[in-house]
Every structure is written in structure tokens, then in C-alpha cells.
N, C-alpha and C positions, 0 to 999 in steps of 0.2 A: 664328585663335588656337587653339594645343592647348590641351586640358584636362589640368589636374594631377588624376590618380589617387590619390584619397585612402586611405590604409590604416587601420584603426584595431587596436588593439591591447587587448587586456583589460589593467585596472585588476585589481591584487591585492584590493582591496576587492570588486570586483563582485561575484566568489560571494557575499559576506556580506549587499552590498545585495539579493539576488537571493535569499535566503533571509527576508533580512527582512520581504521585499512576500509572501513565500508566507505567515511565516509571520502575518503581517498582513490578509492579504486574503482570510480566510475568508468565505465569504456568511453562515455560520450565527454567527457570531463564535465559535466555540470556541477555548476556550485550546489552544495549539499551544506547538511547541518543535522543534528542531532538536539533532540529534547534535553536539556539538563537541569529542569525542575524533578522535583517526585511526579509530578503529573499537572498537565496543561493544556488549558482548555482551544480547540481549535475552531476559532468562529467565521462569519459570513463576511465580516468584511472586516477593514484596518481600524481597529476602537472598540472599546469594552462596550458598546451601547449594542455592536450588533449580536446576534442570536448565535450563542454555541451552537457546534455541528456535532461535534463531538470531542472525549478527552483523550488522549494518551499519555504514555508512564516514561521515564525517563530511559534515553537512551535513545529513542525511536528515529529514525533515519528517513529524513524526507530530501526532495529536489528544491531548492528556490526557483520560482518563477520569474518574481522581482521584485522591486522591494518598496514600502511609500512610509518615510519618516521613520518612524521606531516600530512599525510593522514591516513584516515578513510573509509574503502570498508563496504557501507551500504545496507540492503534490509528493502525496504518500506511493508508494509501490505501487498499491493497488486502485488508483488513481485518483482514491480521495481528495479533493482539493479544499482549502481554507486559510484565515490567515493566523497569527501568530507574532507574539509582542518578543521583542528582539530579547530581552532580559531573560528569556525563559531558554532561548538555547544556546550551543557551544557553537 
């Protein structure tokens, strides 16, 4: 008897379920959050007047530190740190 060679194919959800378990599954339980613009700039302090640091693409999975008004003071994995306007992630 041949075997039927199964394919599978990514679900448009799966990045988002795939985000969720990251940002769910911390061992230290810190609050977490993920980018969900196409990309967003991460700057120096809470307000568009300070200086980008740099940008990232949607999805990206940082720590909250803490939080002042409609900004968000983030650190990335690699311990990048910056802040971030609440509107831009999940």
C-alpha cells in the first residue's frame, strides 16, 4: 500500500497564536506585549518629540518595564530598551 504524503500549510492565524504562547509563556510571568503595527518606531522617551532608537516589524515581543500615560517603556530580548505609544501594540 503507498503512503499518502501529507502537506500542511500555515493558518493566517498561527503567527498571532504563535505570538500569544510567547507572549504568555514567560517563566518570570512579566507583563509582555507584541508590536501590531507593520512597523514602529522605538524612541528615547514617552512622546513623539524624543529621538528614535530604532524601528521594529510587527509581531515583535518585548517586556514592559512600566508604563506613563499612553506610553509604554519597553525591553527587547536582547536588552534593548525604549519607549512605545500604547496604539501600536497588542
Amino acid at each position: 500500500m503507498l503512503s499518502k504524503e501529507r502537506t500542511f500549510k500555515m493558518k493566517p492565524y498561527t503567527t498571532f497564536l504563535t505570538i500569544l504562547l510567547i507572549l504568555f509563556s514567560s517563566v518570570a510571568f512579566a507583563e509582555r506585549l507584541a508590536v501590531s503595527s507593520a512597523t514602529a518606531n522605538i524612541r528615547s522617551g514617552p512622546g513623539t518629540k524624543n529621538k528614535i532608537l530604532f524601528s521594529v516589524d510587527k509581531g515583535i515581543p518585548f517586556k514592559i518595564l512600566k508604563k506613563k500615560g499612553k506610553w509604554i517603556h519597553i525591553q527587547h530580548a536582547d536588552g534593548d530598551k525604549g519607549w512605545i505609544h500604547k496604539s501600536l501594540v497588542w
